[in-house]
C-alpha positions in Angstrom: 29.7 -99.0 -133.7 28.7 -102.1 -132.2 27.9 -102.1 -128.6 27.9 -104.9 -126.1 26.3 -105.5 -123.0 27.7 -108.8 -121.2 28.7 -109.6 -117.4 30.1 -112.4 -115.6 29.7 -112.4 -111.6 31.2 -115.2 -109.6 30.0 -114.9 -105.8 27.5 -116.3 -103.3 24.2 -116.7 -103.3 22.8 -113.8 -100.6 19.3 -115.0 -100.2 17.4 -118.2 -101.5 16.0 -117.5 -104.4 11.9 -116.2 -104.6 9.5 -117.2 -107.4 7.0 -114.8 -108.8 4.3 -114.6 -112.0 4.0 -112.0 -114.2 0.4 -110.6 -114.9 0.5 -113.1 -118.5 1.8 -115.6 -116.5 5.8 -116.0 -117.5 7.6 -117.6 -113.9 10.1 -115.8 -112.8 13.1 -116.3 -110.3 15.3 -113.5 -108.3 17.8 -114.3 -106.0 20.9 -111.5 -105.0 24.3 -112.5 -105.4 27.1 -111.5 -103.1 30.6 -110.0 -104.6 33.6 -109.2 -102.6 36.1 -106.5 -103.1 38.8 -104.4 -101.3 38.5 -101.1 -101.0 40.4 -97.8 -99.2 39.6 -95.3 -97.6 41.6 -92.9 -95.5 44.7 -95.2 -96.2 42.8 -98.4 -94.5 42.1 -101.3 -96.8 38.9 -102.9 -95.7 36.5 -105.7 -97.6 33.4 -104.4 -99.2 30.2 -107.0 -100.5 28.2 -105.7 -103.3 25.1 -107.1 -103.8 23.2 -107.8 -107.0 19.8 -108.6 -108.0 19.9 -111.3 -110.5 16.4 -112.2 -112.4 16.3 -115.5 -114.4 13.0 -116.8 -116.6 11.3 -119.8 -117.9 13.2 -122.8 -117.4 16.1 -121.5 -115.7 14.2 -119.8 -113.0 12.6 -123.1 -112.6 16.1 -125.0 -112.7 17.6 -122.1 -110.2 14.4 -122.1 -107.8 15.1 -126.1 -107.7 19.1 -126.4 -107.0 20.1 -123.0 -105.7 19.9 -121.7 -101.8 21.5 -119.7 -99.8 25.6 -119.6 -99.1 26.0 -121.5 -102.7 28.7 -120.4 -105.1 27.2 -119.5 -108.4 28.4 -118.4 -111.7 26.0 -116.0 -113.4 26.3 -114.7 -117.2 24.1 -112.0 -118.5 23.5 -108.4 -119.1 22.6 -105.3 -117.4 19.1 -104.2 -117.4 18.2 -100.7 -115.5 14.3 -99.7 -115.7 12.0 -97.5 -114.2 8.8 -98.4 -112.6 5.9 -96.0 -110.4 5.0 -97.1 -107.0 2.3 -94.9 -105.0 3.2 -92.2 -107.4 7.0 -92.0 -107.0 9.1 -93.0 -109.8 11.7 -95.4 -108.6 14.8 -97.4 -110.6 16.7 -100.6 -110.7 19.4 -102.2 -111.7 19.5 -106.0 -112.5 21.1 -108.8 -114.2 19.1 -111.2 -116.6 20.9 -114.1 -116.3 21.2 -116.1 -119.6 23.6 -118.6 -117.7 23.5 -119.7 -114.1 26.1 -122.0 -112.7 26.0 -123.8 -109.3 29.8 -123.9 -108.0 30.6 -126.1 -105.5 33.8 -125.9 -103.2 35.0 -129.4 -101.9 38.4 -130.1 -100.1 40.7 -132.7 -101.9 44.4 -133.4 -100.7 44.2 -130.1 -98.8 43.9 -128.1 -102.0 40.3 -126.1 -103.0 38.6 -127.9 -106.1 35.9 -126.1 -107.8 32.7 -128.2 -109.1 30.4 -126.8 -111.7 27.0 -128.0 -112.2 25.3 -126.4 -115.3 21.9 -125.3 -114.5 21.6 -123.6 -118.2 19.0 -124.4 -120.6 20.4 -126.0 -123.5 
């Protein structure tokens, strides 16, 4: 059986977006993306964000380091990546999204209906 590993998110961009090197030098960019949904508990319907950390490389973290910040719609495609790491001798996890695809969307007010803009910030 073949097995897939693909997500879309459409939300807002939580935090600008931080640069960082690895140790052999690859540039990398995070940046968390909000997501809304409803949720009930005890028979009251409230809004709940989720937040995710999305890591981009190489030319699209330069591309999203340059056109993304804070409040900004975005489009991400990717996959899930959980890992493991060690920090002062605990062992701690987390879950991220390598974005393949990053899409700045753009919400303008025509004629008093919402329009959507996308700007491709993918490497082609």
């Amino acid at each position: 059986m073949t097995s897939v590993n693909r997500l879309i998110l459409v939300g807002h961009v939580a935090a600008d977006p931080e640069q960082s090197q690895t140790p052999s030098g690859k540039v990398r960019v995070i940046f968390p993306v909000a997501t809304h949904r409803s949720s009930t508990s005890d028979g009251v319907k409230k809004e709940v964000t989720d937040y995710h950390r999305v890591v981009t490389w190489g030319e699209l973290a330069a591309n999203c380091m340059a056109h993304l910040a804070k409040g900004q719609g975005v489009y991400v495609e990717g996959s899930i990546l959980n890992r493991a790491y060690e920090q002062d001798g605990e062992r701690k996890f987390v879950t991220e999204i390598r974005a393949d695809e990053v899409n700045s969307l753009t919400w303008r007010k025509k004629s008093g209906v919402d329009n959507i803009s996308i700007d491709p910030l993918e490497v082609e």
